[in-house]
C-alpha positions in Angstrom: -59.6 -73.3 -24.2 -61.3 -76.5 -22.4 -62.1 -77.7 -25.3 -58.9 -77.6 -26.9 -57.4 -79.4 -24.0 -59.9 -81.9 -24.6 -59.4 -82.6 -27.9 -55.2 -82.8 -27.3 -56.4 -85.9 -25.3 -56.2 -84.2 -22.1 -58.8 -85.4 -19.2 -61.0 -82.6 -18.1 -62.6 -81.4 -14.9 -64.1 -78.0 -15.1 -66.1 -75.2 -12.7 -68.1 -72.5 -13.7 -70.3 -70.0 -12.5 -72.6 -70.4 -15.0 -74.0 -74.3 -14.4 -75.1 -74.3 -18.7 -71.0 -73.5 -19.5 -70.4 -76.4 -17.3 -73.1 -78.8 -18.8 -71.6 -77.9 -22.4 -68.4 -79.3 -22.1 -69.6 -82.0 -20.1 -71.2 -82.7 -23.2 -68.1 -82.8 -24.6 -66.6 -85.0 -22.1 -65.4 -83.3 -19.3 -66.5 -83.4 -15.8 -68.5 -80.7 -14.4 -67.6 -80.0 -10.5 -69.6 -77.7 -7.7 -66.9 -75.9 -7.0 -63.1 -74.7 -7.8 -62.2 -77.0 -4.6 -63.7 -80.2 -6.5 -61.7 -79.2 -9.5 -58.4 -79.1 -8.0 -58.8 -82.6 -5.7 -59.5 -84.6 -9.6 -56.0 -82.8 -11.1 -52.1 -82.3 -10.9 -52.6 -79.2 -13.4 -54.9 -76.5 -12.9 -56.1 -73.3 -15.1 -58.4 -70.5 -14.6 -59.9 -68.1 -16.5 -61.6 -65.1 -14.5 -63.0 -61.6 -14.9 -60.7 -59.6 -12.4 -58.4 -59.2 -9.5 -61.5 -60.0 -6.9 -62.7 -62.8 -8.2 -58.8 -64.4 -8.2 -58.8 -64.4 -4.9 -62.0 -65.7 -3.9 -61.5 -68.9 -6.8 -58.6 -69.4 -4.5 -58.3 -68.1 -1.3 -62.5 -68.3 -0.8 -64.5 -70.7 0.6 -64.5 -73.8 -1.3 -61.1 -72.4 -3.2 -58.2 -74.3 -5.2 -56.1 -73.3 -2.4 -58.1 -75.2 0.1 -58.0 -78.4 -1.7 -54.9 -78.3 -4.0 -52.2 -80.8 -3.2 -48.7 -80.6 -3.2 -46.8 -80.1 -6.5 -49.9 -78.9 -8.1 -48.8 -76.5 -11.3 -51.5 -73.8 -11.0 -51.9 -71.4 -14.2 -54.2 -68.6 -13.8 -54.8 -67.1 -17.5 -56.9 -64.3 -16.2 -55.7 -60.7 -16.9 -55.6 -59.0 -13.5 -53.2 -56.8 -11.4 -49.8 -58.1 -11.3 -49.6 -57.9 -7.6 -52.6 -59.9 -6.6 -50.7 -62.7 -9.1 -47.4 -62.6 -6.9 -50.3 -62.3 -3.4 -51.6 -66.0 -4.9 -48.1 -67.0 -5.7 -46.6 -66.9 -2.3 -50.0 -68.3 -1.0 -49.7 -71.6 -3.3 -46.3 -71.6 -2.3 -47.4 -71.9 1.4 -49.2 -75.2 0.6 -46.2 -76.6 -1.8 -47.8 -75.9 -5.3 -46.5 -73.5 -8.1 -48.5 -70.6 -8.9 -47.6 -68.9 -12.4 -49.6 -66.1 -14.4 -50.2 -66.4 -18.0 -52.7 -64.0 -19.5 -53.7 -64.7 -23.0 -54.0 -62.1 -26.4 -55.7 -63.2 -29.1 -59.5 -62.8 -28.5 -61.9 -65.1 -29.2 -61.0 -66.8 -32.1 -57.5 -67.6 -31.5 -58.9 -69.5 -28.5 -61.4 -71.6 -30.7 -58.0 -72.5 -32.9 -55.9 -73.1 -30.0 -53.5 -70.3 -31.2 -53.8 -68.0 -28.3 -50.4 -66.1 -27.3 -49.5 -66.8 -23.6 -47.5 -64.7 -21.9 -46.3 -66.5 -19.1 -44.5 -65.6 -15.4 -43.3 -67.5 -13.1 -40.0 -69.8 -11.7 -38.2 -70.3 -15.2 -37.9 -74.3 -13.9 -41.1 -74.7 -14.0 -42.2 -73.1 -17.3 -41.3 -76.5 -19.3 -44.7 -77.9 -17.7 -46.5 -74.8 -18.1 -45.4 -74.2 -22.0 -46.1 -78.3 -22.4 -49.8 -77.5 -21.2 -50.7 -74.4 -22.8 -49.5 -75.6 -26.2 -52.6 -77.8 -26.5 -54.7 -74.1 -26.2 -52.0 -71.8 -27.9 -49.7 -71.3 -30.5 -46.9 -68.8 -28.8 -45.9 -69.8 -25.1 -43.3 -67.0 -23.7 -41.8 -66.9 -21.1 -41.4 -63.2 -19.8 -39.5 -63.3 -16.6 -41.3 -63.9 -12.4 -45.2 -64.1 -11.3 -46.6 -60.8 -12.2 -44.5 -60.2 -15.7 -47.3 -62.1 -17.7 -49.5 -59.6 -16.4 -47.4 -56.3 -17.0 -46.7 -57.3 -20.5 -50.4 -57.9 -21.2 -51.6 -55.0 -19.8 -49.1 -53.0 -22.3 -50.3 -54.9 -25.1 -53.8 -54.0 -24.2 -53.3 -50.4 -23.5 -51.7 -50.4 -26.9 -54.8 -52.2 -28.4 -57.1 -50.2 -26.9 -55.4 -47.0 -28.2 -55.3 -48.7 -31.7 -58.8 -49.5 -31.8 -59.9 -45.7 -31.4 -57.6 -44.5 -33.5 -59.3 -47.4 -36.7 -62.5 -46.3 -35.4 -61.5 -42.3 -35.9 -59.6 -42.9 -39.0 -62.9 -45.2 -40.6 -65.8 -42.7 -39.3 -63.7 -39.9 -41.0 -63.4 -41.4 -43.8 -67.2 -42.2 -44.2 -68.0 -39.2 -43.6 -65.7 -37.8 -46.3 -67.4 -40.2 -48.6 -65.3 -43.2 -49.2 -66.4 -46.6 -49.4 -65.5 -48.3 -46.4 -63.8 -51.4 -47.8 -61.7 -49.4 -49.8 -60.8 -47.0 -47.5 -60.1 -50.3 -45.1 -58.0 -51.8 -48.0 -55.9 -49.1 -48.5 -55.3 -48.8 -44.6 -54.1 -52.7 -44.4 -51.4 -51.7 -46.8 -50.0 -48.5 -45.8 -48.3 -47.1 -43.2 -51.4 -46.4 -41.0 -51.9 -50.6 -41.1 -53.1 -51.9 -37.2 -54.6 -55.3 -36.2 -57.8 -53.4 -35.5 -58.2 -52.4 -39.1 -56.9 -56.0 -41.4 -58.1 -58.7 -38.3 -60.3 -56.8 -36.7 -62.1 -54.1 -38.4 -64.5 -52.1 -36.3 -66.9 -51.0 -39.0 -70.1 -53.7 -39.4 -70.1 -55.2 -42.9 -66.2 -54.3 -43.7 -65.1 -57.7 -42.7 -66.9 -61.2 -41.9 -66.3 -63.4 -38.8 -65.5 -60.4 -36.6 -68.1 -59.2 -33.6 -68.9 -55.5 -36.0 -70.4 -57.5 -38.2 -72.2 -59.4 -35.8 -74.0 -56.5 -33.8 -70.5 -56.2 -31.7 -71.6 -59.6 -29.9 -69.1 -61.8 -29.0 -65.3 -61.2 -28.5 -63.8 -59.0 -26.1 -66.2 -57.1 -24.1 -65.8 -53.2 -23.7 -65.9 -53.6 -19.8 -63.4 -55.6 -19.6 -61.3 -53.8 -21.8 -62.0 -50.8 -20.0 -61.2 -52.5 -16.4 -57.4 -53.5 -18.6 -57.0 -49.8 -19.3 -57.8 -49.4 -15.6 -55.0 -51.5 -14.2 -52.8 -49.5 -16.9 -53.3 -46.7 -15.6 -52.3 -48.0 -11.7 -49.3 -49.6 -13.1 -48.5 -45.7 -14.7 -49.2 -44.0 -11.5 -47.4 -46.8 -9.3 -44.4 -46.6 -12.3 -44.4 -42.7 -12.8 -45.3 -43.2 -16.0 -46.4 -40.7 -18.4 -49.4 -42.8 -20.7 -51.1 -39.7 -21.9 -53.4 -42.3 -24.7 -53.3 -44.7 -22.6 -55.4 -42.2 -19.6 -57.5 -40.9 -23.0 -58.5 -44.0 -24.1 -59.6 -45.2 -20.7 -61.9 -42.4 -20.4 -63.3 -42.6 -23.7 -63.7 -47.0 -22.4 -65.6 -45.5 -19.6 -68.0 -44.1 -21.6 -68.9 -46.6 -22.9 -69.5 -48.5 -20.1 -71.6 -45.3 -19.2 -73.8 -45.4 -21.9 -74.6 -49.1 -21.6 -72.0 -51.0 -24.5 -70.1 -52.4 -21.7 -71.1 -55.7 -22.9 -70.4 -55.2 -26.6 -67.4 -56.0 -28.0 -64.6 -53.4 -27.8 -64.8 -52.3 -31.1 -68.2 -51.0 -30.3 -65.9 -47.7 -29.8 -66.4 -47.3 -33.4 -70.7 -47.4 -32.7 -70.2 -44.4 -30.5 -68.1 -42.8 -32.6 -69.7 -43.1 -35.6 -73.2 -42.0 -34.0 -72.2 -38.6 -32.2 -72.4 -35.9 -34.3 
């Protein structure tokens, strides 16, 4: 995503946790700052991209955090997938110090950031969204809007429930019908085309070898990692309980998530569900 925004022309200060990430797109020409309070002091436009919930709030409410530092009229866009609450708590505390806060979590994976066609799904005051939509356009390809702070995050933790859910079923539907005997690219073929046809099985195929350029066929590196996923599926199932919503799937595939995490292919890809599947007799 930084280096998208570099590349639209855009001038760069970045913070990371990890000082090499930092150095790399210094490389590249942006400058690397000690800390998210640096960041914010060099720009009228922030974004951040973090694990979870907690470490939101100490990037800016902590010590040395945006919120510190940031000056008035600031348009803050945090593209981290956390719970929609803590997005409206950060919200009214960027409103205290006369900046706009808005949430826009991304879908996509890993790829469509490296194009720049990421899908942003954006909440916040609808005046401000022209800004926000003009920024992430240099890192994605559909900007929507989908209502106040906190709705970006609601409608991405549906779409990931969803995805998670879609993913075990591709992995179920390929391991049975290995084990039946078919050839997997066929069988993968013929799945693209009919009705049972998912992103996880023609973009994103969780079988190594069936498709190229996608983590399976890389040893599951890369891409979205199964404890992250499996932390999405948690927030799911708090916005169910909070919602009274029956997600039977959604509470199965969050299990299955954590145990994975369990048996150590937390940091795989997410489509390493197909790895555990496929070994377990």
């Amino acid at each position: 995503m930084a280096e998208n925004l570099l590349q639209k022309g855009h001038a760069v200060a970045v913070f990371d946790v990890v000082p090499e990430a930092a150095s790399r797109l210094a490389s590249l020409g942006a400058e690397a700052c000690p800390t998210p309070a640096a960041v914010v002091e060099r720009c009228d436009q922030l974004v951040s991209m973090l694990p979870n919930s907690q470490h939101v709030q100490s990037v800016y409410t902590g010590d040395q955090g945006v919120l510190g530092s940031v000056r008035p009229g600031t348009l803050i866009v945090d593209s981290s997938t956390i719970d929609p609450q803590v997005s409206k708590e950060m919200a009214l505390a960027a409103q205290a110090k006369s900046a706009v806060f808005m949430d826009a979590p991304v879908s996509g994976g890993v790829n469509a950031a490296r194009g720049g066609t990421l899908t942003f799904m954006v909440g916040g005051p609808e005046a401000q969204f022209g800004a926000a939509r003009q920024l992430l356009e240099a890192m994605g390809k559909n900007i929507v809007h989908c209502g106040e702070v906190g709705s970006g995050q609601a409608a991405k933790i549906c779409n990931n429930m969803m995805l998670a859910i879609s993913m075990i079923g591709a992995a179920e539907t390929m391991n049975l019908g290995t084990r039946l005997g078919l050839d997997q690219k066929l069988l993968a073929k013929i799945l693209a085309t009919s009705t049972g046809r998912c992103w996880a099985i023609d973009s994103y195929n969780p079988v190594p070898g069936v498709m190229e350029n996608v983590p399976s066929s890389n040893n599951y590196q890369g891409g979205f990692g199964t404890a992250l996923m499996c932390k999405d599926l948690g927030l799911a199932q708090a916005s169910a309980t909070a919602t009274g919503s029956p997600t039977p799937l959604g509470s199965a595939a969050h299990q299955i998530y954590r145990i994975l995490v369990n048996q150590g292919l937390g940091p795989l890809d997410f489509s390493a569900v197909y790895k555990y599947i496929s070994e377990n007799q």
